[in-house]
N, C-alpha and C positions, 0 to 999 in steps of 0.2 A: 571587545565583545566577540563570541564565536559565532561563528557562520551556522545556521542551522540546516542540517545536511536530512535531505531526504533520501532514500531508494524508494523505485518504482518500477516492480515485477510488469510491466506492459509489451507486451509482444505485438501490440495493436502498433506500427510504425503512424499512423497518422495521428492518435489518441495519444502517444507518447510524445511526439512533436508537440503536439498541446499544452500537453502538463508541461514541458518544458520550457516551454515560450510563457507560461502562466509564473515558472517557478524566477524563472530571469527578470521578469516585471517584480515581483515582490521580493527579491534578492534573497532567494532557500539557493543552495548549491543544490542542486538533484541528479543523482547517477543512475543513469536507466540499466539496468541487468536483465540478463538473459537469463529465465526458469533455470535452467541448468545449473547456472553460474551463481546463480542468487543465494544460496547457504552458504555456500564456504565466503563469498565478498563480505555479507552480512553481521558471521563470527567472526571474522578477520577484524572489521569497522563496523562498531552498531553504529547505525544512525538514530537520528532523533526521532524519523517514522520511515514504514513501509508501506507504501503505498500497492496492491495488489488486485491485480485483475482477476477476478475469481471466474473467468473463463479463459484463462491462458491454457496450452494447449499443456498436455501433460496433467499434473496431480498438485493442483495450488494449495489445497488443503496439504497434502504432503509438508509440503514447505511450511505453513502455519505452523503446524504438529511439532517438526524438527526446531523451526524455530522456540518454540515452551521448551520444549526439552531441556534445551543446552541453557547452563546457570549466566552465559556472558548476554544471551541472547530473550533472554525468558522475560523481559520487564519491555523489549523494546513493542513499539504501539505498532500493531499491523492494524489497516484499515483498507477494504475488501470493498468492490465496485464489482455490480453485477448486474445482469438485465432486470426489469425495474419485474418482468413476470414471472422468474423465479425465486418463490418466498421458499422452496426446500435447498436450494442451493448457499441463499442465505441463511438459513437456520441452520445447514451443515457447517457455513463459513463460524458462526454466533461459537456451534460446539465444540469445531476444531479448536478456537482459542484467537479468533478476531475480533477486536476490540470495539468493530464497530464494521459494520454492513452498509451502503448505500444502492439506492438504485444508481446506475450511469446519469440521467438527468439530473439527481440531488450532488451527487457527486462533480456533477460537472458546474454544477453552480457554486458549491462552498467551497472550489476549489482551492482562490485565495485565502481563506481564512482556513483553509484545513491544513494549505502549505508553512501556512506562518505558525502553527501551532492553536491557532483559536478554539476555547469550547466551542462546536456548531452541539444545536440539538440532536438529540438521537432519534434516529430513523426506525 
């Protein structure tokens, strides 16, 4: 059986340490990337998701957008964490082409089940 491999665009060092300690309890490989680094790692290896902080510093939709684009990259599931009081931020993350929006506290709850691959409801 394959490992199910996550990226997680998290620039947040504590919030990232999180997902990671969550992602080792439920045995997902998860490789954390840096904005910068994150499209070219991404086309190189798609992973099974991308997990994405849609307040990293820089242009996170950027990355969304690139990622649709390119045909290696276009099917894989980005899922966007965002402060629970911006619904235009998430409605930009919805247009750019993210598969699914949470607020930080939904997100931080369905974390095991969104690492393993589980349907969660939609937010």
């Amino acid at each position: 059986m394959t490992t199910r491999r996550v990226v997680a665009v998290v620039p947040d060092l504590f919030f990232a340490t999180r997902i990671s300690a969550t992602a080792r309890e439920v045995g997902v490989a998860l490789e954390i990337l840096a904005p910068d680094a994150a499209l070219a790692a991404i086309r190189n290896a798609p992973p099974s998701l991308v997990l994405l902080d849609l307040h990293a510093p820089g242009d996170p939709l950027a990355l969304v957008r690139a990622l649709r684009a390119g045909p290696e990259t276009r099917t894989v599931p980005v899922l966007g964490f965002y402060a629970h009081v911006d619904q235009a931020l998430r409605q930009a993350a919805l247009e750019a082409g993210v598969d699914q929006a949470l607020p930080r506290s939904a997100f931080t709850h369905m974390l095991p089940a969104l690492l393993r691959g589980e349907k969660t409801p939609p937010h």
